[in-house]
C-alpha positions in Angstrom: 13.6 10.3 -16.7 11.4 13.6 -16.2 9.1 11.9 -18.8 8.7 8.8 -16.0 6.8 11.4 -13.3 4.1 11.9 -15.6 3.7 8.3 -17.0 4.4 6.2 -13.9 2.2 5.4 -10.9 2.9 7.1 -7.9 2.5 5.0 -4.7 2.4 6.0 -1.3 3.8 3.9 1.8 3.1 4.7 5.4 5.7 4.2 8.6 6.4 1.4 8.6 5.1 -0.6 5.5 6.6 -3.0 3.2 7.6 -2.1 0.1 8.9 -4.8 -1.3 9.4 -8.5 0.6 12.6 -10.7 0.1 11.9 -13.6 -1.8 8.7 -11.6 -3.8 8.8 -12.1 -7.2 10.7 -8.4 -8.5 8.2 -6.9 -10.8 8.9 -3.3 -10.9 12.1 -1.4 -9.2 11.0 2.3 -7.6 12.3 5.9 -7.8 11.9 7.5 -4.0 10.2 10.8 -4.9 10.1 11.7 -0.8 10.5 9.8 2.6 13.0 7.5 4.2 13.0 4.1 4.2 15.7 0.9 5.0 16.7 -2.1 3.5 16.6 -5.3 5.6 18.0 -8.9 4.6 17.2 -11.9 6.6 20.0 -14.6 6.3 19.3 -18.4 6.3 20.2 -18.3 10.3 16.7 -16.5 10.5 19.1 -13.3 11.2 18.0 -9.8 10.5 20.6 -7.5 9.5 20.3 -3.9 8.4 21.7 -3.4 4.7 21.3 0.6 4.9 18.5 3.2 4.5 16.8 4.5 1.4 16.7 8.7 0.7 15.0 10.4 -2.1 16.2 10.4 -5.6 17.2 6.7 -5.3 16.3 3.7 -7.2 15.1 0.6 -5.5 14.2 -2.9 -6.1 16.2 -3.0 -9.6 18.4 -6.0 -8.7 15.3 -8.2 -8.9 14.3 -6.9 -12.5 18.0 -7.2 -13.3 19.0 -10.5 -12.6 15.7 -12.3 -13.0 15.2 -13.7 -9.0 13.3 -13.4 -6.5 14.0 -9.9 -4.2 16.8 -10.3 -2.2 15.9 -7.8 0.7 12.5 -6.4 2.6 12.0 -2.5 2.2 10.5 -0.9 4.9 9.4 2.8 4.8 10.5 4.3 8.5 8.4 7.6 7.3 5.8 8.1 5.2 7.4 7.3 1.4 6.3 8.5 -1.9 8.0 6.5 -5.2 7.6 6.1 -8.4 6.6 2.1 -9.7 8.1 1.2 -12.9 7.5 -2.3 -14.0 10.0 -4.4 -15.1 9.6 -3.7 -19.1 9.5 0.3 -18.4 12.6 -0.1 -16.3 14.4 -1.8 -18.8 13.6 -0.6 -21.5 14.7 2.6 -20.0 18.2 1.2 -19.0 18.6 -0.4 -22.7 17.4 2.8 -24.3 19.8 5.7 -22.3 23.3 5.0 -21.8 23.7 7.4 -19.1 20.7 5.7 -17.1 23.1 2.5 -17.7 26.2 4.4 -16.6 24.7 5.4 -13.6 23.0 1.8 -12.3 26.3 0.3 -13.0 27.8 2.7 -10.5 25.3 3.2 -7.8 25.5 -1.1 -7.8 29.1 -0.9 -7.8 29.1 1.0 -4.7 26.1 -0.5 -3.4 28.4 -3.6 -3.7 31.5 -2.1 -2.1 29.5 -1.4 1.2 28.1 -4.5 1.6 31.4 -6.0 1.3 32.2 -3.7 4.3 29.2 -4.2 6.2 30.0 -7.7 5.9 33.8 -7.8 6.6 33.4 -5.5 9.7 30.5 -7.9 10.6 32.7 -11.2 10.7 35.4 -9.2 12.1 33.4 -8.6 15.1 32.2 -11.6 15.2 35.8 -13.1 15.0 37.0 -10.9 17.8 34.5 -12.2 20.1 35.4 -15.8 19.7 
C-alpha cells in the first residue's frame, strides 16, 4: 500500500467540492491522505440524507469498482481534502493480489453495512413514532 503514494495521483479537493457524484460511472475508489469530508445519498423521494463523514486513512468510492454500478452516494469534502486516485484496475488488482487488503475491505464494508442498517432503522423508527 506504501508503494501506492508514490505511483498514484494525488488530487486535492477544496470545501465543499464533489468528489465523487451518485449515479457517476465508479472509475477509481480514493485513499484520504488528509481532510474531512461526508457521504451523502439522495433517495428516489428527492431526499437527502447524511450516510456519515469521511477521515483520513479511509478508502472511498470502492463499492462502485466492486460491484460494477454506477456510485451510489455524492462525496463532499467539508475541508480542504487530499486522496489518493486509484483506478479501477490498480484497486483491484491490489485487492486480488493481498489478502490482507481483502480482509480488511471485507470488514470495513461489513461495518459500513451494519451502520447503515442502523441509520436506517432508527430513521423509520422515528419516522414511525411520528405517525
Amino acid at each position: 500500500v506504501k508503494l501506492l503514494a508514490f505511483t498514484s495521483p494525488r488530487l486535492t479537493f477544496k470545501h465543499g467540492e464533489v468528489l465523487v457524484k451518485q449515479g457517476d460511472p465508479g472509475d477509481a475508489a480514493f485513499i484520504v491522505i488528509s481532510g474531512r469530508g461526508e457521504i451523502w445519498l439522495t433517495t428516489d423521494e428527492h431526499q437527502t440524507l447524511k450516510l456519515r463523514d469521511v477521515h483520513p486513512k479511509e478508502v472511498i468510492g470502492e463499492i462502485a469498482l466492486l460491484v460494477d454500478a454506477p456510485r451510489s452516494a455524492t462525496i463532499r469534502a467539508v475541508e480542504d481534502m487530499t486522496v489518493l486516485k486509484l483506478d479501477k484496475a490498480e484497486f483491484l488488482g491490489l485487492v486480488r493480489q493481498d489478502q490482507a487488503v481483502s480482509n480488511q475491505l471485507i470488514r470495513v464494508l461489513a461495518e459500513r453495512l451494519d451502520q447503515t442498517t442502523k441509520q436506517l432503522t432508527n430513521r423509520n423508527n422515528n419516522s414511525n413514532n411520528k405517525e
